[in-house]
C-alpha positions in Angstrom: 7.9 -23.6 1.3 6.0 -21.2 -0.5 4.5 -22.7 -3.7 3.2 -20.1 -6.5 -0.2 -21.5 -6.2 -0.6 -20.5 -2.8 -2.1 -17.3 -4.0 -4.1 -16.3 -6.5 -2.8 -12.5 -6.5 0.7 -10.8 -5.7 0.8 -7.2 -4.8 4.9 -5.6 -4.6 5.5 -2.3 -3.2 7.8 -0.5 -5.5 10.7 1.6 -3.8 13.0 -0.9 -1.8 11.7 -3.9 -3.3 11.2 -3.7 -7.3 14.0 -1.5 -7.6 16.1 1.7 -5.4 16.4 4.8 -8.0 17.3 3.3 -11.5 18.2 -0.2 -10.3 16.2 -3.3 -10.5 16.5 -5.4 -7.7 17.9 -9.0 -7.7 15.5 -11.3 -9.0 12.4 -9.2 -9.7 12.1 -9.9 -13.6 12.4 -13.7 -13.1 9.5 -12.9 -10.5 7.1 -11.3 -12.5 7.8 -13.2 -15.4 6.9 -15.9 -14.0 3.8 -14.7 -12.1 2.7 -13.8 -15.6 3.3 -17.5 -16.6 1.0 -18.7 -14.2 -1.5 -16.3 -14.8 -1.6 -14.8 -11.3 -2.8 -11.3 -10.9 0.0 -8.9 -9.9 -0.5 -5.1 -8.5 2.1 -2.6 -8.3 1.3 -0.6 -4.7 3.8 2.2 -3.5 3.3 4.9 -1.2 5.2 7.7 -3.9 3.1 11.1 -4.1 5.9 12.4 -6.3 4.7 10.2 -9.0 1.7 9.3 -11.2 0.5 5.7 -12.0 1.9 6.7 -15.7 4.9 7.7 -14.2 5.3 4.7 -12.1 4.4 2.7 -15.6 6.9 4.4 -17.5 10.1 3.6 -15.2 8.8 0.1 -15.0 8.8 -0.4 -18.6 12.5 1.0 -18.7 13.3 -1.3 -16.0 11.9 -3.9 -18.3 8.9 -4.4 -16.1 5.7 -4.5 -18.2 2.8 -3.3 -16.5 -0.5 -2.0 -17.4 -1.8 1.5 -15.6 -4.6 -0.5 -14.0 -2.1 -2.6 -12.3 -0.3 0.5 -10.5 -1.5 2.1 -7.0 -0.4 5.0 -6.0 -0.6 7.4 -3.0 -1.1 10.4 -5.2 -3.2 8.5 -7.1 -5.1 7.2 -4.2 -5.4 10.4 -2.7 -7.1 11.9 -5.2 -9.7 8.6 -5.2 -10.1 9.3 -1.9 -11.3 12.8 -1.4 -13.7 11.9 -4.8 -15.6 9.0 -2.9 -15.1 10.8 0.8 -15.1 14.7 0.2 -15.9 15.7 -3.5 -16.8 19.1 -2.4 -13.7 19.9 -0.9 -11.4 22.7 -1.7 -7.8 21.1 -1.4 -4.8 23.1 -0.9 -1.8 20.7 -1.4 1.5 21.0 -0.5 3.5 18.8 -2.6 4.9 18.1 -6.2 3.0 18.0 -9.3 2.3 14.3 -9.0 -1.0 14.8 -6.7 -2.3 17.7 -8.7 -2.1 16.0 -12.0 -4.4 13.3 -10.3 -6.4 15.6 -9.0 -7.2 17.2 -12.7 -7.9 14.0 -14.0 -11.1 13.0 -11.5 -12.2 17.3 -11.6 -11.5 17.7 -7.8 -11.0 21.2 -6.5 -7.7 23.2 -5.1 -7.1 26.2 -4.3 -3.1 28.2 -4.0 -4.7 30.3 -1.1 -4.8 28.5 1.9 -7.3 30.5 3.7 -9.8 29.2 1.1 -8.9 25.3 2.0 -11.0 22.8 3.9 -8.1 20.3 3.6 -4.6 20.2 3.7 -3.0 17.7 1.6 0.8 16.5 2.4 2.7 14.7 0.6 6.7 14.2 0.0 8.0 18.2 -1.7 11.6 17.7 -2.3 11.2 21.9 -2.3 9.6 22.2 1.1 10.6 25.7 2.9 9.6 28.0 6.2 7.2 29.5 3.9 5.2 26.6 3.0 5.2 25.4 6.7 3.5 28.9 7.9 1.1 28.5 5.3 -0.1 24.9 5.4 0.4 26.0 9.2 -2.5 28.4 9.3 -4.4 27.0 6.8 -4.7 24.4 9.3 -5.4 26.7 12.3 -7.8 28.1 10.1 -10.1 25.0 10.3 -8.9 22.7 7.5 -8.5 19.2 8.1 -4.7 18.2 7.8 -4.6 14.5 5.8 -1.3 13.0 4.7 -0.9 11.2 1.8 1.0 8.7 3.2 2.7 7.9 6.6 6.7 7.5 5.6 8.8 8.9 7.7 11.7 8.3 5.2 12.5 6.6 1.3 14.9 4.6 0.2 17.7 6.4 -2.8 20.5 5.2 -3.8 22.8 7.5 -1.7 21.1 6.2 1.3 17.8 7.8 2.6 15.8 11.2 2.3 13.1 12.5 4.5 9.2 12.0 3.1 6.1 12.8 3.4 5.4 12.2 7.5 8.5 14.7 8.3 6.5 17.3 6.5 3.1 16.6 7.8 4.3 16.4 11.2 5.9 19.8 11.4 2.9 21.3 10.0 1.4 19.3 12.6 3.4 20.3 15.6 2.8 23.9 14.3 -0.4 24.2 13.8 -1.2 22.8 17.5 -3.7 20.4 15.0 -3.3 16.5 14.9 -3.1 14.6 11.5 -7.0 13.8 11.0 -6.3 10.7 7.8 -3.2 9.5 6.1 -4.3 7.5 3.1 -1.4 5.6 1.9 -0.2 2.3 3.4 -1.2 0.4 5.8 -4.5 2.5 5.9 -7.9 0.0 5.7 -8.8 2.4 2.5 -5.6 1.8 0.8 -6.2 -2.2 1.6 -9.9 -2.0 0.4 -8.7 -0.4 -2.7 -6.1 -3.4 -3.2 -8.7 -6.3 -3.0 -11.5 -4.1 -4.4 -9.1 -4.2 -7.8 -8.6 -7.5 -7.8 -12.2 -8.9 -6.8 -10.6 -11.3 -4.5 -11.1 -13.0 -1.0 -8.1 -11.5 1.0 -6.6 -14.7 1.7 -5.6 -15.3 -1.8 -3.5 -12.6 -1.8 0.3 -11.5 -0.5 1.4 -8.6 -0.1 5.6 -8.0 -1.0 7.6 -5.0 1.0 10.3 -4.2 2.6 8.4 -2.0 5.3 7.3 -3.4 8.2 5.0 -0.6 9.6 3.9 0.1 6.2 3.7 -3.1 3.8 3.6 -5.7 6.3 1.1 -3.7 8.6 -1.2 -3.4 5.3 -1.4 -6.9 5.0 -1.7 -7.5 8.8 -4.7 -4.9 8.9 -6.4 -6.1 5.6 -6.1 -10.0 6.5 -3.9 -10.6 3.5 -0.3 -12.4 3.9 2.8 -10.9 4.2 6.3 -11.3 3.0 9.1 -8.7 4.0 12.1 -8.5 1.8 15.3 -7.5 3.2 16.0 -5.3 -0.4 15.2 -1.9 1.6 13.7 0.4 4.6 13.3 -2.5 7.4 16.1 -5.4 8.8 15.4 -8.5 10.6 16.0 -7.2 14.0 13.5 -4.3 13.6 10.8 -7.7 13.9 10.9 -7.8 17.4 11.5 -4.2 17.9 8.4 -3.1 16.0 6.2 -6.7 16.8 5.0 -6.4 13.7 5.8 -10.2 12.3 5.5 -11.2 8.6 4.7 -14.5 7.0 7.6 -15.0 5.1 10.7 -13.6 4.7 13.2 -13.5 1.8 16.4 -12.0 1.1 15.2 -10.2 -1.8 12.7 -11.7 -4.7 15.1 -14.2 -6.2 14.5 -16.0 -3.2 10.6 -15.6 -3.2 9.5 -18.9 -4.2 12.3 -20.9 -2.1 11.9 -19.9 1.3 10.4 -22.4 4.3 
């Protein structure tokens, strides 16, 4: 059984397994309530390039989920701390919702709207993604800039069901441009895992990581030598285990059942 001890250091994805749209998921207060008790370390780690950390912090804290900024990753976020400590000097033409930009500003990084200027193109989920922006991004790529993806989900979790992310897009613009993807930074990337224990100035073994992805959360944990629990709240089932071989430590229902599983 898993004991709350065993780790020093809890890290959920958001989407799928702290809540779907405006709903909190069974169990997740009690959770992280009683993480805080014990004093563990908890980080908040979600793919989302449509959102800032602040962002992210704000619907937590209407969820009744207190959380400090510090304890929030990111993709857009990520993204942004990626091309400062990779790339600096790079002119990044994005294509994508406010979220990445308003990173961006904040650490003085450089874009440009004309994508024959760009030595990168960024992609990450735009709800407002047309034929336009795919011929762009498309030459812009031809053109010689490197083609990185924020993160590599195919599909999110909403309430209705499921929409399309940030993959579908950066594929097309991959298939167009004749150019593979050169990076995707998000989850289960060994920059987005370096990041993760980095914050928490931990050995990896002391820390879980909580998701209801198996390519994505579980893989992270997998590639990073950090534990792994799935939770059965979103994206992947149990039969998609074997499909995918991608095998978790623990499995729960959802995070009532955290702390009582064999």
């Amino acid at each position: 059984m898993l004991h709350i001890d065993d780790f020093d250091a809890y890290c959920f994805d958001l989407d799928g397994t702290i809540y779907i749209g405006n709903k909190l998921l069974p169990g997740v207060k009690e959770t992280i309530d009683r993480l805080r008790r014990h004093n563990k370390k908890i980080l908040f780690i979600t793919n989302t390039s449509t959102q800032t950390r602040e962002e992210c912090r704000k619907r937590l804290h209407h969820l009744g989920i207190q959380a400090k900024l510090d304890e929030i990753i990111t993709a857009s976020y990520l993204s942004a701390v990626y091309f400062l400590e990779k790339s600096p000097d790079s002119l990044v033409y994005i294509v994508g919702e406010k979220a990445i930009s308003e990173e961006f500003h904040k650490f003085s990084l450089k874009m440009t709207d004309n994508p024959m200027d760009a030595t990168h193109v960024l992609v990450g989920l735009d709800r407002c993604f047309t034929y336009e922006k795919l011929n762009l991004a498309m030459n812009a790529v031809r053109n010689g800039a490197k083609l990185i993806a924020a993160n590599p989900d195919s599909l999110c979790p909403v309430p209705e069901g499921y929409i399309s992310d940030t993959l579908a897009i950066a594929k097309a613009i991959e298939a167009a441009s004749g150019r593979p993807i050169d990076q995707v930074i998000g989850k289960p990337s060994s920059f987005y895992g370096k990041k993760i224990l980095e914050k928490l100035n931990i050995n990896s073994n002391r820390c879980l990581i909580i998701g209801d992805r198996l390519e994505t959360d579980i893989l992270l944990g997998k590639t990073n030598n950090c534990r792994t629990c799935l939770v059965l709240t979103g994206a992947s089932r149990k039969e998609d285990i074997e499909k995918n071989k991608i095998y978790p430590n623990y499995i729960a229902q959802n995070l009532q059942y955290l702390f009582f599983m064999k």
